[in-house]
C-alpha positions as CSV (number, residue, x, y, z in Angstrom):
1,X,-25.0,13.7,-5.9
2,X,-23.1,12.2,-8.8
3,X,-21.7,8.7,-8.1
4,X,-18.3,7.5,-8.9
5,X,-17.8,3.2,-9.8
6,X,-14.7,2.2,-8.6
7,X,-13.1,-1.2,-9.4
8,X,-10.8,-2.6,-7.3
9,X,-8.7,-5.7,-6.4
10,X,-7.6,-4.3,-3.2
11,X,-9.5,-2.8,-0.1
12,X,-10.2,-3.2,3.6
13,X,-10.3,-5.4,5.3
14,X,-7.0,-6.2,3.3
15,X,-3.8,-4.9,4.4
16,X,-2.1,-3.8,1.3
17,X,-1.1,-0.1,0.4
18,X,-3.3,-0.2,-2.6
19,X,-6.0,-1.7,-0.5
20,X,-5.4,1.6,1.6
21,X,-5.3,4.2,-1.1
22,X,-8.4,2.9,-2.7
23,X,-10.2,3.3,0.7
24,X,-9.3,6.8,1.1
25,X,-10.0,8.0,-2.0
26,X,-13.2,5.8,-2.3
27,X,-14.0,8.2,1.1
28,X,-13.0,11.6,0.1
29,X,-14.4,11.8,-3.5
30,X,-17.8,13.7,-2.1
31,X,-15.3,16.6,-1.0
32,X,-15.2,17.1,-4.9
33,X,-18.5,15.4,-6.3
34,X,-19.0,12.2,-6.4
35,X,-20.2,9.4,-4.2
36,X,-18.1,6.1,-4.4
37,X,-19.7,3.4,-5.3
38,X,-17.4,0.2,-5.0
39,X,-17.1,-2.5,-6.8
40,X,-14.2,-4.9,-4.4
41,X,-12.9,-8.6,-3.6
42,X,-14.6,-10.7,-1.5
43,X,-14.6,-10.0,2.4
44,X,-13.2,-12.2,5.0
45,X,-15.0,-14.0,8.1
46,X,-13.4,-15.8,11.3
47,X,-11.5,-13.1,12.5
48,X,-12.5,-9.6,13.7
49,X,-12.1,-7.6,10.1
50,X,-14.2,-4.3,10.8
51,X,-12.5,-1.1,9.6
52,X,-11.4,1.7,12.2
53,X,-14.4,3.3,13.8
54,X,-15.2,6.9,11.9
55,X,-13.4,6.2,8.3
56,X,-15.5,4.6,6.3
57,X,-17.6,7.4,4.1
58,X,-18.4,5.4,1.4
59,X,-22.1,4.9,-0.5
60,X,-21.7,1.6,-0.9
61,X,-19.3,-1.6,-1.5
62,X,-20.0,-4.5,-3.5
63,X,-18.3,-7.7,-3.3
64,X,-18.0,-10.0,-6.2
65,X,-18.3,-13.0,-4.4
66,X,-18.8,-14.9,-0.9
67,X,-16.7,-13.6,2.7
68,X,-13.4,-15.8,2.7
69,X,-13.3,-18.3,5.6
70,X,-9.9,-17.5,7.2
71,X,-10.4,-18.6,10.8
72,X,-8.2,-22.0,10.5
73,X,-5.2,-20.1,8.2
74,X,-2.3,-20.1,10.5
75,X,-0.6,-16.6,11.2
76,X,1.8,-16.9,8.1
77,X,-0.7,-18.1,5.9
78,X,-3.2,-15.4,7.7
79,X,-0.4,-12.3,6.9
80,X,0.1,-13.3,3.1
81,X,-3.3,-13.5,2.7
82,X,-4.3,-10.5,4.0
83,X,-1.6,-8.6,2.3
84,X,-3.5,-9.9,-1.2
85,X,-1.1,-12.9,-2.2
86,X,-2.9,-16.4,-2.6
87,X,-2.6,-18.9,0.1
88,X,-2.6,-22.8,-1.2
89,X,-5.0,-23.5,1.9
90,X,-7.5,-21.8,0.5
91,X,-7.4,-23.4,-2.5
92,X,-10.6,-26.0,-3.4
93,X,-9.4,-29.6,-2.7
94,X,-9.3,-31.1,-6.2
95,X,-7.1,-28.2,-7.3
96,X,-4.5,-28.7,-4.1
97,X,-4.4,-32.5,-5.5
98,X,-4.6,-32.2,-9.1
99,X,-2.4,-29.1,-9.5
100,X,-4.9,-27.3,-11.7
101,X,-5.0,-24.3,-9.6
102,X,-3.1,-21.2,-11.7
103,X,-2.2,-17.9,-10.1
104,X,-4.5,-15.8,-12.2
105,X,-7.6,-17.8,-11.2
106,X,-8.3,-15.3,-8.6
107,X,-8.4,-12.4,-10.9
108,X,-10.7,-14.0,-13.2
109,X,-13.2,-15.3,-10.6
110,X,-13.1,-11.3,-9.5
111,X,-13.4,-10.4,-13.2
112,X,-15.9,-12.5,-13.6
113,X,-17.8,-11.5,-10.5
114,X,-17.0,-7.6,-11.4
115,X,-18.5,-7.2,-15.0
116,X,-21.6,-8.7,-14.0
117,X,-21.7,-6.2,-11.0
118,X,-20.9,-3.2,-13.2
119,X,-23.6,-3.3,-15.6
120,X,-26.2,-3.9,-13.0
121,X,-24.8,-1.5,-10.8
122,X,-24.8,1.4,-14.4
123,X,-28.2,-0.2,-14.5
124,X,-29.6,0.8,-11.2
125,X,-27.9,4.1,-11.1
126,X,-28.1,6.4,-13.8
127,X,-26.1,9.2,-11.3
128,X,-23.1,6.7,-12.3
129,X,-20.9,8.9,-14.9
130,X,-17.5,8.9,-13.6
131,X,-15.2,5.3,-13.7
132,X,-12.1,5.1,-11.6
133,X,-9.9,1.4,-11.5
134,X,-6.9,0.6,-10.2
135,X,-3.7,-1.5,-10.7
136,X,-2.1,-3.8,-10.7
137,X,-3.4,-6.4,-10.7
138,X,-4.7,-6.1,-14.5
139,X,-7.9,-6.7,-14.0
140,X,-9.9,-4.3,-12.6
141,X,-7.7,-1.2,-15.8
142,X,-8.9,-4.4,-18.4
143,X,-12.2,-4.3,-17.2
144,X,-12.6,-0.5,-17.0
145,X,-11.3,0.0,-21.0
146,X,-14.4,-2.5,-21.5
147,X,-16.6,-0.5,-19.7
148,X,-15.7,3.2,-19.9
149,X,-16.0,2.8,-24.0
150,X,-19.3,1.1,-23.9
151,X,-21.2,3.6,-21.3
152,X,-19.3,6.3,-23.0
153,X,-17.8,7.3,-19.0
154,X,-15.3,9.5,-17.8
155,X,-12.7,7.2,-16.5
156,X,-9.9,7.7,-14.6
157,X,-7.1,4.8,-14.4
158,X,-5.0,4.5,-11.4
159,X,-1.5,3.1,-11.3
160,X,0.1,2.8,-8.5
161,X,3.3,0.3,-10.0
162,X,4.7,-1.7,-13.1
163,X,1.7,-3.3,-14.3
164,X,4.3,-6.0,-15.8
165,X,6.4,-7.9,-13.1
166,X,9.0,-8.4,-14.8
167,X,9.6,-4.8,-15.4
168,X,12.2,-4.4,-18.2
169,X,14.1,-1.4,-18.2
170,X,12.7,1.6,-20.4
171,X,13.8,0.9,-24.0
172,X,13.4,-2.9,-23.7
173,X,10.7,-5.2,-25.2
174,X,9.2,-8.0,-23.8
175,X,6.2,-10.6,-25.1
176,X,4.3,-11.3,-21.9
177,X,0.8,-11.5,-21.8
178,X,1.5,-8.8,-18.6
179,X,3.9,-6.4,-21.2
180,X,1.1,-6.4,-23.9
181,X,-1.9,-5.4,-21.4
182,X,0.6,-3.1,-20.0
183,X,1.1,-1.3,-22.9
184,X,-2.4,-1.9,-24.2
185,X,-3.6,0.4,-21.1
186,X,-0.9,2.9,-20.8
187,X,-1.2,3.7,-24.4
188,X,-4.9,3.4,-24.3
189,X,-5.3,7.4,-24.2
190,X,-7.1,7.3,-21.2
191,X,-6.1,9.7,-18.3
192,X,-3.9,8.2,-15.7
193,X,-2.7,8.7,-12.2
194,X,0.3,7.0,-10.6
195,X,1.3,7.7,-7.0
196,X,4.7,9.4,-7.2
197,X,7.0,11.5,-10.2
198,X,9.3,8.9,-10.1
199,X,6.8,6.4,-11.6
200,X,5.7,8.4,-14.0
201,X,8.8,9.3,-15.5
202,X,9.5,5.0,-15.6
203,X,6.4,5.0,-17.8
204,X,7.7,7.7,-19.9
205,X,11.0,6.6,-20.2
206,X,9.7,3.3,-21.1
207,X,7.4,4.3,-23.8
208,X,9.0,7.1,-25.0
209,X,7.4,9.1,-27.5
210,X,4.8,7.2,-27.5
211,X,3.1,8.2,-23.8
212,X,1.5,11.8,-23.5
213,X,3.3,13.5,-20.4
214,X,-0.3,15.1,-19.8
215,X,-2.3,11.7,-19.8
216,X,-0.5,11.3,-16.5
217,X,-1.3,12.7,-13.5
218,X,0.6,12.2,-9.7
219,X,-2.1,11.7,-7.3
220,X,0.4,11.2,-4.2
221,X,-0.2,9.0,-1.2
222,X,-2.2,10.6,1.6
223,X,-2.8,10.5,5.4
224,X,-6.4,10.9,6.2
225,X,-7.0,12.6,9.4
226,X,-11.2,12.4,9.3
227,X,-10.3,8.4,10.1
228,X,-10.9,8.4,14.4
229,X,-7.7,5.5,14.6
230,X,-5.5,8.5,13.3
231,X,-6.0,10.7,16.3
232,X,-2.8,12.2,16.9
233,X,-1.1,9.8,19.3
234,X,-0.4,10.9,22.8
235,X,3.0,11.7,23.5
236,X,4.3,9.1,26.6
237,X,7.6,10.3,27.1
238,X,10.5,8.3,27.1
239,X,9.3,6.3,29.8
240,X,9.4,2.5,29.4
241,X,10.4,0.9,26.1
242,X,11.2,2.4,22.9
243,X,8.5,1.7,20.5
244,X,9.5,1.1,17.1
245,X,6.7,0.3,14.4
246,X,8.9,-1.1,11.9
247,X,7.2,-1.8,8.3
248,X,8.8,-5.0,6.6
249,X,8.8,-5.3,3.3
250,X,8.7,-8.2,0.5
251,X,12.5,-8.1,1.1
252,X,15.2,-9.8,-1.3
253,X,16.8,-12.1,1.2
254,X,20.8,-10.3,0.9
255,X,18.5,-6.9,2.3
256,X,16.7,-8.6,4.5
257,X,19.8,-10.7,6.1
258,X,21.4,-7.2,6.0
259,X,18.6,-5.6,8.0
260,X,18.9,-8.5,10.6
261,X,22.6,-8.1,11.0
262,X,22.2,-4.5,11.7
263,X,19.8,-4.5,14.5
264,X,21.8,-7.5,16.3
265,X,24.6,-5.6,15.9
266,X,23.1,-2.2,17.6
267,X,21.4,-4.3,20.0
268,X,24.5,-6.3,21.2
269,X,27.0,-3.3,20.7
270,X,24.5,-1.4,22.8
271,X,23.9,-3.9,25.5
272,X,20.0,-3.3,24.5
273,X,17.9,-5.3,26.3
274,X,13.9,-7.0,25.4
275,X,12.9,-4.1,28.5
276,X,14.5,-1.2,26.8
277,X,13.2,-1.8,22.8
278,X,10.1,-3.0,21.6
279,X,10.0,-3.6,17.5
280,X,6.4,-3.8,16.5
281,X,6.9,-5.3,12.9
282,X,4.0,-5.4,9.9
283,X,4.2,-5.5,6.3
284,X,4.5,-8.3,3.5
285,X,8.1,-9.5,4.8
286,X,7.6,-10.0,8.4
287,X,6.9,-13.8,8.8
288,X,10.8,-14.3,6.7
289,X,11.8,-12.0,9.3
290,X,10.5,-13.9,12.0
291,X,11.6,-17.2,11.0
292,X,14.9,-16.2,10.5
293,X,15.1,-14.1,13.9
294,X,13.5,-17.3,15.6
295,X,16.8,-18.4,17.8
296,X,18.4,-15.0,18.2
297,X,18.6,-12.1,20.1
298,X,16.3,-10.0,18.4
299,X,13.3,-12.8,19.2
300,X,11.8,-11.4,22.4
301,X,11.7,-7.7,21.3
302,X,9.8,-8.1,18.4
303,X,6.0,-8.4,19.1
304,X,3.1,-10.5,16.6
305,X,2.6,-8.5,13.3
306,X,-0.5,-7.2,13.1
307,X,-3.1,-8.4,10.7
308,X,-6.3,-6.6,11.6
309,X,-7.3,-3.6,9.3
310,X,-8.3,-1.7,12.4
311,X,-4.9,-2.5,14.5
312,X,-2.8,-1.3,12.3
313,X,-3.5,2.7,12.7
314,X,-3.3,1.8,16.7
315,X,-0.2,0.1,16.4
316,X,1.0,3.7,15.1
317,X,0.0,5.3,17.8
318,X,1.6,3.6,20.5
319,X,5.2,3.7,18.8
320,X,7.8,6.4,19.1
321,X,9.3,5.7,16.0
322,X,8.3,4.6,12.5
323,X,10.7,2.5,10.6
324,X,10.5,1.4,6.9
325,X,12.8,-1.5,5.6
326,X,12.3,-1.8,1.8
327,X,14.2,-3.8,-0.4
328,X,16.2,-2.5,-3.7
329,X,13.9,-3.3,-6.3
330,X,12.6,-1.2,-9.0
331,X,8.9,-1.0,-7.9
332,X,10.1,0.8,-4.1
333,X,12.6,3.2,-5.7
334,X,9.8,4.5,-7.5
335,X,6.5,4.3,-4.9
336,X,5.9,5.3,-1.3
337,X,4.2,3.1,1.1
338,X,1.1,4.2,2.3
339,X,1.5,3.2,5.8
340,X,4.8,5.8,5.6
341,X,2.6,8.6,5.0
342,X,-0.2,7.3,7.4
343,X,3.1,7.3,10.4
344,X,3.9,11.1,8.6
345,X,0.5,12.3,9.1
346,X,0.6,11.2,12.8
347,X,3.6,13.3,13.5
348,X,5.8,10.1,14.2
349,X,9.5,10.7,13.6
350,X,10.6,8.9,10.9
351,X,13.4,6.7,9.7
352,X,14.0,3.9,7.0
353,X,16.9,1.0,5.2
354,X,15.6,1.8,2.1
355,X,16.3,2.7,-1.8
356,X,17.2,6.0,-3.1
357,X,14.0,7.1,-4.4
358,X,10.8,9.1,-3.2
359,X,10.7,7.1,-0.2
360,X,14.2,7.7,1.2
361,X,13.4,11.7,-0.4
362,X,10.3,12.0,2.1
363,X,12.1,10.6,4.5
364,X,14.7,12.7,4.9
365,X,11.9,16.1,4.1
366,X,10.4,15.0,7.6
367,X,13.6,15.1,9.3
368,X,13.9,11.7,9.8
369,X,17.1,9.4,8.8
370,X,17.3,7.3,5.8
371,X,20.1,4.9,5.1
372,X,21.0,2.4,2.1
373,X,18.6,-0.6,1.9
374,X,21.2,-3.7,2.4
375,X,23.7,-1.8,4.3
376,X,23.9,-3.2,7.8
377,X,26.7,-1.2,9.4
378,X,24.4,2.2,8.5
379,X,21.4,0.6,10.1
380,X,23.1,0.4,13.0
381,X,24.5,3.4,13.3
382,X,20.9,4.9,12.8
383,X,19.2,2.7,15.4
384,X,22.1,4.2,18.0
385,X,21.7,7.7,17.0
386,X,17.8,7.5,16.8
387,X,17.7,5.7,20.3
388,X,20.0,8.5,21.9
389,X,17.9,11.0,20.6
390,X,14.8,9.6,22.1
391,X,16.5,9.1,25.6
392,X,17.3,12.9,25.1
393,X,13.9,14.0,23.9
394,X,15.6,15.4,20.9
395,X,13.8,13.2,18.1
396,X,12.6,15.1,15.4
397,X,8.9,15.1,14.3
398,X,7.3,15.5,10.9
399,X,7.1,19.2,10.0
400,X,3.3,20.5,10.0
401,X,3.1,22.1,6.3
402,X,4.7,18.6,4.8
403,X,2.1,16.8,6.9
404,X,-0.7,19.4,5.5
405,X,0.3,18.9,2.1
406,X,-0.6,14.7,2.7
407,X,-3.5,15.2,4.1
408,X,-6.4,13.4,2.1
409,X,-8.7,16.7,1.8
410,X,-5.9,17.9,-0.2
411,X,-4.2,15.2,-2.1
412,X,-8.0,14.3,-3.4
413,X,-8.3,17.9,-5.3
414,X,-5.1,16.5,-7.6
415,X,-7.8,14.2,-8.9
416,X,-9.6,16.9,-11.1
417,X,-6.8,17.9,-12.7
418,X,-7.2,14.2,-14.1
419,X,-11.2,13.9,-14.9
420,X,-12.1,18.0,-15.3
421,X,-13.5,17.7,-18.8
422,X,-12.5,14.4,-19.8
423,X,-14.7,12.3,-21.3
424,X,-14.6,8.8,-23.3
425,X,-15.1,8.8,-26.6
């Protein structure tokens, strides 16, 4: 069978959506060719990091350096890292002391690590003749330009967010080194993939007449249901506590305060009690929302965030309700998090403080309830209506055609519309 080189900063055991995507679609390529071959960051060791029994159907996964040592990060330190952000206690001594340490050094250790794995990789298999990378970070689209022109491969570039973090507003200019690779790779000619319409249209809007609206390709985000951790859950009843897996985002702190007021308010209006709810939190935000919940009602109903690749799908599965709490900021009112669809896919009824966007759109095509991100009376009033219906047996799951049309054997076919006859040149 043909093989497929991917380049990646994200994948298990790291708990990011891109570190997700990358997985399933590293798994479901054979179902239209290609074997994945993956080219990833370095592993962890000191904690149990094995993926979920049954979903891993990949060829083969190459790291570009040593397994991490994570076992003495404390759970903070543990979450960040895990959700792909640098954590100052695993820096090397002399740069904690001397300050020399720079954000980027981590993406050009993996750069580093990654080209000399590529070419020995094209080396060893010939069956190598289709490139896929994706970002942000830079590093991995950077290197597949490099590589995709030289081996003369077809490539396919996928971009799941503003590759510049400062993310002017389309029309605008900016001088970053971030804006110039940005615009280096988007106008590069290659064929693209981003995750949602929404994003597209940003890059389109922002390079205007410049960007092809064919280069572009919208390869949404998928539930895999091969994966034995996303067995349909079985349904409890409303016996016991209300369940709620609630996915916390990197939160502004005035939408994050505003998510906190809202639950103490339903919970205090409501007379709830740490026996009748049980919040099980995960996501990028939920050590800010544990420090500042520390002293307050809300402590003893929210259990530890979950930081195993594997425990994540399982914490689905026990909750009878999936809440998302994204902040207003340009990249979520254009992107869906994975872990949305993943609770989708599972049937879970659905609900969410978030942005007007694709999120909040899904959202409200399962039948679930979406309110403002930052507004604290609506959250409320949604917890309140959402409990009731649960005590009533009335929540409303994700329709099956919306879940089918999610479903990784499906969403992966939207990939040849990107690499059918497409060829560097």
């Amino acid at each position: 069978m043909r093989k497929a080189l991917i380049l990646t900063r994200n994948y298990p055991p790291y708990l990011n959506g891109d570190a997700s995507r990358v997985w399933k679609i590293a798994s479901n390529l054979p179902a239209i060719g290609w074997e994945s071959v993956v080219v990833a960051p370095p592993a962890v060791s000191g904690i149990e990091a094995s993926l979920p029994a049954g979903g891993d159907r990949v060829f083969a996964v190459h790291r570009t350096g040593p397994d991490i040592d994570v076992s003495k990060l404390q759970a903070p330190e543990l979450n960040a890292f895990m959700h792909g952000r640098e954590v100052a206690a695993l820096r090397p001594l002399a740069a904690r002391l001397t300050g020399l340490f720079r954000d980027g050094d981590d993406g050009a250790a993996w750069q580093k690590g990654a080209a000399a794995l590529v070419e020995k990789l094209l080396a060893e298999h010939p069956e190598i003749d289709m490139l896929y990378a994706q970002g942000p970070p830079l590093e991995p689209l950077v290197l597949a330009l490099e590589t995709a022109r030289k081996h003369h491969l077809t490539v396919v570039l996928d971009i799941t967010a503003p590759l510049d973090p400062t993310m002017p507003d389309p029309g605008t200019s900016a001088s970053s080194a971030a804006a110039r690779e940005e615009e280096r790779i988007l106008l590069s000619g290659l064929p693209m993939t981003t995750t949602t319409r929404a994003l597209k249209e940003y890059f389109l809007k922002k390079y205007i007449g410049r960007l092809d609206h064919g280069s572009i390709t919208i390869v949404p985000p998928s539930f895999d249901a091969l994966q034995t951790a996303f067995l349909p859950p079985v349904a409890r009843g409303n016996e016991g506590p209300m369940r709620i897996a609630l996915l916390v985002g990197e939160l502004p702190k005035a939408d994050l305060k505003a998510a906190i007021a809202g639950l103490e308010a339903w919970v205090r209006t409501d007379g709830i009690n740490s026996g009748d709810v049980e919040f099980m939190p995960f996501g990028e935000g939920v050590d800010e929302m544990f420090r500042r919940t520390a002293k307050g009602q809300l402590s003893p109903m929210l259990a530890r965030p979950e930081t195993l690749i594997g425990g994540q799908p399982g914490l689905l599965r026990r909750s009878d309700l999936f809440c998302a709490l994204l902040g207003r900021t340009v990249p979520n009112s254009c992107t869906v998090p994975e872990r949305l669809v993943d609770a989708l896919g599972l049937g879970l009824p659905l609900c969410g403080a978030l942005p007007e966007g694709p999120a909040s759109k899904l959202v409200a095509e399962a039948r679930g309830v979406a309110v403002p991100a930052g507004d604290a009376s609506a959250i409320a009033e949604m917890f309140r209506g959402l409990r009731a219906a649960w005590r009533s047996g009335t929540l409303k799951g994700v329709p099956a055609e919306l879940a089918a049309r999610h479903a990784a054997g499906t969403v992966i076919h939207e990939l040849t519309r990107s690499i059918a006859g497409q060829h560097v040149r």
